[in-house]
N, C-alpha and C positions, 0 to 999 in steps of 0.2 A: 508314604511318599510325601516329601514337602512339595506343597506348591508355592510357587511363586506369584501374583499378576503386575506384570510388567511390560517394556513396551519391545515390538518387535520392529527395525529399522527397515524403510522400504525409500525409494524415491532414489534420487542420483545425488552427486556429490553436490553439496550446496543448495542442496532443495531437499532435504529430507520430511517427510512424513513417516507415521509408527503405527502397527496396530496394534490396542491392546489386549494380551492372551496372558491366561492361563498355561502353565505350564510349570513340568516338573522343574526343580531348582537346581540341577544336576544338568539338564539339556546349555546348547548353546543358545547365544541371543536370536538368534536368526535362523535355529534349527528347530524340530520338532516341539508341537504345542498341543493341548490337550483343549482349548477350546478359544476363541477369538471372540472376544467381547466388545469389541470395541475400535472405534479409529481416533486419531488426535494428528494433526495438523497444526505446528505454531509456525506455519509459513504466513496464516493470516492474518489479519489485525480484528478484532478480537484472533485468537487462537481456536480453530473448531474442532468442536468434540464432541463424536458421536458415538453414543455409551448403549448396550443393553443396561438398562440399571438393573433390571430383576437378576439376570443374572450375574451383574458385578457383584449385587447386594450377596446373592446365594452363595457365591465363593468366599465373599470377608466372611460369612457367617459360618461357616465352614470352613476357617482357620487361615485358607491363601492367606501370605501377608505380601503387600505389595512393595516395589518398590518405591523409593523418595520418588521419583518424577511421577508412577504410575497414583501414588498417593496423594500428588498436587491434581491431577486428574481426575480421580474418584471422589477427590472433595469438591474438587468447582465445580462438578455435577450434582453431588448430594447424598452418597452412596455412605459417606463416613457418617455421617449427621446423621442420616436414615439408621443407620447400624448403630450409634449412640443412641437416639432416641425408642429403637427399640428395648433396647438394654436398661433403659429408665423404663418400659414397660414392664419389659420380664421381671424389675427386681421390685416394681410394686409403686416405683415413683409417682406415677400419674398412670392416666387410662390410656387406652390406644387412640382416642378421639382426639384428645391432647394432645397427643404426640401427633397424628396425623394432622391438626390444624399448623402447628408449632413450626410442620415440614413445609406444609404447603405455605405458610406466609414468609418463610425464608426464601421458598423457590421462587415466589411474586418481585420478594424486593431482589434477587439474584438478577432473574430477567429484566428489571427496570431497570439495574443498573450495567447490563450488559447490554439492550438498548438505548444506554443512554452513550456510553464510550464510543456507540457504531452512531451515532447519528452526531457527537461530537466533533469525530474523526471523518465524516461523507462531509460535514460544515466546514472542518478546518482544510480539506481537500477542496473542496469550490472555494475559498479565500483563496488557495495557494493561485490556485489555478486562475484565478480573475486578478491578481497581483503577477502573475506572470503575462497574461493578455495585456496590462497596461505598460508593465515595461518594454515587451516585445512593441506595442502600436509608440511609446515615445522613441525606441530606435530607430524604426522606419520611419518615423518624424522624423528624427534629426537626420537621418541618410539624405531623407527627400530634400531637406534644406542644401544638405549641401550639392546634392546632385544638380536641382534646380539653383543655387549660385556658379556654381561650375560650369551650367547651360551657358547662364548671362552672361559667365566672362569670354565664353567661347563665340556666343554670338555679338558681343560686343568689338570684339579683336577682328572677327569676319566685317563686320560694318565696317572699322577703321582701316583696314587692311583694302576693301571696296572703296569705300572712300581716297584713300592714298593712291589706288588704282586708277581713279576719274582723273582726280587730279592729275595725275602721270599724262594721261590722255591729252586733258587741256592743255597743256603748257606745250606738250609738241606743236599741239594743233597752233595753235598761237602764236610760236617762233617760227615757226615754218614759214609763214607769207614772209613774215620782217625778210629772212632769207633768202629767200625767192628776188625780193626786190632789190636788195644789194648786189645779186649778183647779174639785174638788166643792167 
């Protein structure tokens, strides 16, 4: 029976996530699987991926061949390296001790620099996000300008309009007697 490991599609239209299985290469993508090794998620930023490696490892070594995507996945975890470098064991290249340091200092600088993309990206998020705070506080600045001009002209227009009001008043009051006495 060939196997396959490859990804099996789960999540809704537009937000997809996959798990990774094992599985005959005759089955459908999303039909029957002979073991599930794995999940992977590129909804995130990094992309997360949560692998058995022992058992990835045991299927490459035992012939599964994966697919391209499943194959970008078993390497940014370590599974192809790990199955390389033992194969430099088996054929006499170096010891296992080598090999296993060789793994482990790959895995150090992987992590540091998958660390370093997540702490880039939490940095370049708090900029976005403090450059959207100052534009949003200069709009409400500029609103409040004009709202508080719009005030003054409105209470200005009420003063002269009060104003034109008094006057109106005095000038009756005013002709009034003249009239009064024109007509003793």
């Amino acid at each position: 029976m060939a196997t396959k490991i490859r990804l099996q599609r789960h999540g809704h239209k537009g937000y997809a996530y996959y798990h990774v299985v094992v599985a005959d290469s005759r089955a459908p993508r999303d039909g029957k699987f002979i073991e599930r090794i794995g999940s992977y998620n590129p909804n995130t930023n990094p992309a997360t991926i949560d692998l058995n490696f022992e058992r990835a490892l045991y299927w490459i070594q035992n012939g599964a061949q994966p697919t391209d995507t499943a194959r970008f996945v078993l390497s940014s975890e370590g599974v192809m390296l790990k199955k390389h470098l033992l194969g430099g064991v088996k054929k006499g290249a170096f010891d296992e001790a080598t090999a296993e340091s060789k793994f482990e200092a790959w895995k150090k600088n992987k992590q540091a620099a998958t660390q370093k993309v997540a702490e880039k990206l939490s940095k370049d998020a708090a900029d976005n996000a403090k450059k959207r705070l100052e534009a949003e506080a200069e709009v409400n600045k500029n609103i409040a300008e004009k709202v508080a001009k719009k005030k003054a002209e409105v209470a200005m227009a009420a003063a002269a309009a009060q104003a034109e009001a008094e006057k109106a008043e005095e000038a009756p009051a005013a002709e009034a007697p003249a009239t009064e006495e024109a007509n003793n």
